[in-house]
C-alpha positions, -999 to 999 in steps of 0.1 A, spaced: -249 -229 -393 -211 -237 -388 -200 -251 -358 -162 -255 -342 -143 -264 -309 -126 -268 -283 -112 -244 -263 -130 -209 -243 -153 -196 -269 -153 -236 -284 -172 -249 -291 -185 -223 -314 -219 -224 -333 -228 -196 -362 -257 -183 -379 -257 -160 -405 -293 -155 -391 -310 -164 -359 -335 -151 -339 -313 -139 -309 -280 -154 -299 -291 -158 -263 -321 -180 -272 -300 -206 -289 -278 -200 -261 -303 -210 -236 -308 -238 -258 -275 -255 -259 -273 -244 -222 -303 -266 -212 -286 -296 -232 -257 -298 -216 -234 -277 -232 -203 -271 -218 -189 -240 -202 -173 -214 -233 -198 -230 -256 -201 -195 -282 -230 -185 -303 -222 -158 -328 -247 -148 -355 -240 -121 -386 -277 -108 -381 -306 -112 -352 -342 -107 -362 -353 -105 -327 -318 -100 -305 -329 -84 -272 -320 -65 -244 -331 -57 -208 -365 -53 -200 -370 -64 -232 -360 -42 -254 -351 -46 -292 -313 -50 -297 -307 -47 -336 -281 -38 -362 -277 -41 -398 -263 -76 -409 -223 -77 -404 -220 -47 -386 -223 -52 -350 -201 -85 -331 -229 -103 -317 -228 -131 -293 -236 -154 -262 -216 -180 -243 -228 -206 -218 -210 -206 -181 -214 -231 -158 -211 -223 -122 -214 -185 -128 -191 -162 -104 -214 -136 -83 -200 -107 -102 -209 -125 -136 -228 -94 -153 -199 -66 -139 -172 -93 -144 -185 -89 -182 -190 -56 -185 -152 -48 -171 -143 -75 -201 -163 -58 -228 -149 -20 -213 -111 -35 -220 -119 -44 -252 -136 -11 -265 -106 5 -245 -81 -7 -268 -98 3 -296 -118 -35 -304 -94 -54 -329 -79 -22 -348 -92 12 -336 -74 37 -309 -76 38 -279 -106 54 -255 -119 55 -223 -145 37 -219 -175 36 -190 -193 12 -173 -230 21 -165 -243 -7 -140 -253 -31 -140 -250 -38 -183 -240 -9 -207 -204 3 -218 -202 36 -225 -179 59 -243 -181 96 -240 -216 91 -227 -227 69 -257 -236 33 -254 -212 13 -273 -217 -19 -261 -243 -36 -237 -245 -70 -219 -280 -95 -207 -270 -125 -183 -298 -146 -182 -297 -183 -172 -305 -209 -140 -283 -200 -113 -301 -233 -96 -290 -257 -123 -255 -238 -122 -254 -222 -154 -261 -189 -169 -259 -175 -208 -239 -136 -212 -251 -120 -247 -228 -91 -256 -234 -68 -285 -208 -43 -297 -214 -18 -322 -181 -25 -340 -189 -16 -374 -218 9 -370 -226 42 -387 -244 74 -378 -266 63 -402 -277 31 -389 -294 43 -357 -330 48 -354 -336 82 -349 -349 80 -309 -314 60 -305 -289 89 -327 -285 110 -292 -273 81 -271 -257 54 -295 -223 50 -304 -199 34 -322 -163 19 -326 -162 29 -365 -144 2 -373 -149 -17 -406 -168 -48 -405 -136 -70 -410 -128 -56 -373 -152 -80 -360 -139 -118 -358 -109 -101 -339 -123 -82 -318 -140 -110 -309 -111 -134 -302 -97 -104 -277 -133 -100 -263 -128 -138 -258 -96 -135 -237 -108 -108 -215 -136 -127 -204 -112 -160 -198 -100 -139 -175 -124 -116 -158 -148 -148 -154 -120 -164 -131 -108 -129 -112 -114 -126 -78 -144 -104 -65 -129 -73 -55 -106 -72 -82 -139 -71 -106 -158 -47 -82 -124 -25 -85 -124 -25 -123 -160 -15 -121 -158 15 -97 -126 25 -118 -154 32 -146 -184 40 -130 -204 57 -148 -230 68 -128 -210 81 -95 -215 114 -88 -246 118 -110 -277 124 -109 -299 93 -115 -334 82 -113 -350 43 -112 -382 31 -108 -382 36 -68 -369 74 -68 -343 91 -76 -307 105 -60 -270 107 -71 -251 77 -80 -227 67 -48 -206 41 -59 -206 2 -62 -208 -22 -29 -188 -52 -19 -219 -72 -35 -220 -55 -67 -251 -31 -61 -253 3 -70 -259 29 -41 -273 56 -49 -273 89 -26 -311 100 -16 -325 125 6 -338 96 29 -304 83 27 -287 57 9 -302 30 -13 -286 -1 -26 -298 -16 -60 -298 -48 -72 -317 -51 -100 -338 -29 -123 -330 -3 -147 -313 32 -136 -312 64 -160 -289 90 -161 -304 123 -155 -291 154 -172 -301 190 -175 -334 180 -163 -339 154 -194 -333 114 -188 -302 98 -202 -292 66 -210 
C-alpha cells in the first residue's frame, strides 16, 4: 500500500491487491477522510457492481478506483458518468476518439458495449458518498467471460494507458462534481443511451423517453409515462435483453 497527497484525487492510497476499492473507500470515508481522498488498486478480488454483481479484470488491465466526496451534488452518479463518457471519448490517455453513451443511471457505453461503469454508494445523512469507476482500459477479447463477450468492451489501450487516463479521469470529475444541475442533466441527455428504445425493468416495460430535471429516467408505457429513480433497466433488442 503506497499512499500520496494533496490535491483532487490526494490524498491517494494504492493496493496492488484489495478486496474492492469501494470498501476501503467507505472505510477512509467513515474516518474522516477528506473530499478527493483516491483509492486505486492494480487487482480486486471481490470489486463489485450494482445489485451486486461481480466486477473483475485481470491484474493491470482495467483503471480501477473510488474517491470519497463530501457534500455530494444531487446529480452525483450522472455527474460521474458524463465525467467517465469524456474520458473514454477522447480516447482514455492515448487512444482515438469515439462516441461514447451513457446508459442511466451507471454504465458508459461505446457502440453498444459497456466500457466503463460507475456505483455511488455512501451516507448522504453524514454528507458523504464513495464513486467506484472501472474502465476497461487495457482489456482484451480474451479476457471476458464468455456470458460477458456479447456486451463487453474495451479501449485497447496498453496497460501503461492507465495512470493517465486516470489523471484526465481525475480532472473531468473536478469539474463535473462542481457543474451546475442542468448542465449535467444536458451532458446526459446528449448521450442517452436508452431514448428511443425499447427497455424493460423490474416494474414493466416501455421505450426510453428521456432524462427529467431530477435525473430520473422516463420511460414511455402504454399506461403512460414512468419516471425511475432507482433500479436496474435493460435494453431490449430483437426480442432478446441487452445490457
Amino acid at each position: 500500500m503506497q499512499t500520496r497527497g494533496p490535491r483532487f484525487g490526494d490524498p491517494r492510497v494504492h493496493f496492488r491487491l484489495t478486496d474492492s476499492t469501494n470498501a476501503r473507500a467507505r472505510q477512509l470515508a467513515v474516518a474522516g477522510a477528506p473530499h478527493g481522498t483516491l483509492v486505486t488498486a492494480t487487482e480486486q478480488s471481490a470489486g463489485r457492481g450494482r445489485q451486486g454483481r461481480v466486477w473483475s479484470a485481470p491484474a493491470g488491465r482495467a483503471l480501477l478506483c473510488s474517491l470519497v466526496v463530501r457534500e455530494p451534488p444531487r446529480l452525483l452518479p450522472l455527474a460521474a458518468g458524463v465525467a467517465v463518457a469524456e474520458v473514454v471519448e477522447v480516447g482514455g490517455a492515448r487512444g482515438p476518439a469515439r462516441d461514447a453513451q451513457i446508459k442511466w443511471p451507471n454504465d458508459v457505453l461505446v457502440g453498444r458495449r459497456k466500457v466503463a461503469g460507475i456505483l455511488v454508494e455512501g451516507r448522504p445523512q453524514e454528507g458523504w458518498a464513495v464513486v467506484g469507476i472501472g474502465v476497461n482500459v487495457a482489456l482484451r477479447a480474451r479476457d471476458f467471460p464468455a456470458e460477458l463477450q456479447d456486451g463487453a468492451g474495451t479501449l485497447g489501450l496498453a496497460p501503461d494507458a492507465i495512470e493517465p487516463t486516470l489523471e484526465t479521469l481525475l480532472g473531468r470529475l473536478e469539474k463535473w462534481l462542481t457543474a451546475p444541475a442542468d448542465e449535467v442533466l444536458g451532458a446526459v441527455r446528449e448521450r442517452d443511451a436508452l431514448l428511443g428504445r425499447p427497455v424493460r425493468w423490474s416494474g414493466g416495460q416501455g421505450t426510453g423517453a428521456g432524462i427529467d430535471g431530477d435525473g430520473r429516467l422516463l420511460v414511455a408505457t402504454e399506461a403512460g409515462t414512468v419516471a425511475l429513480d432507482a433500479g436496474e433497466v435493460h435494453l431490449v433488442a430483437g426480442g432478446k435483453d441487452g445490457a
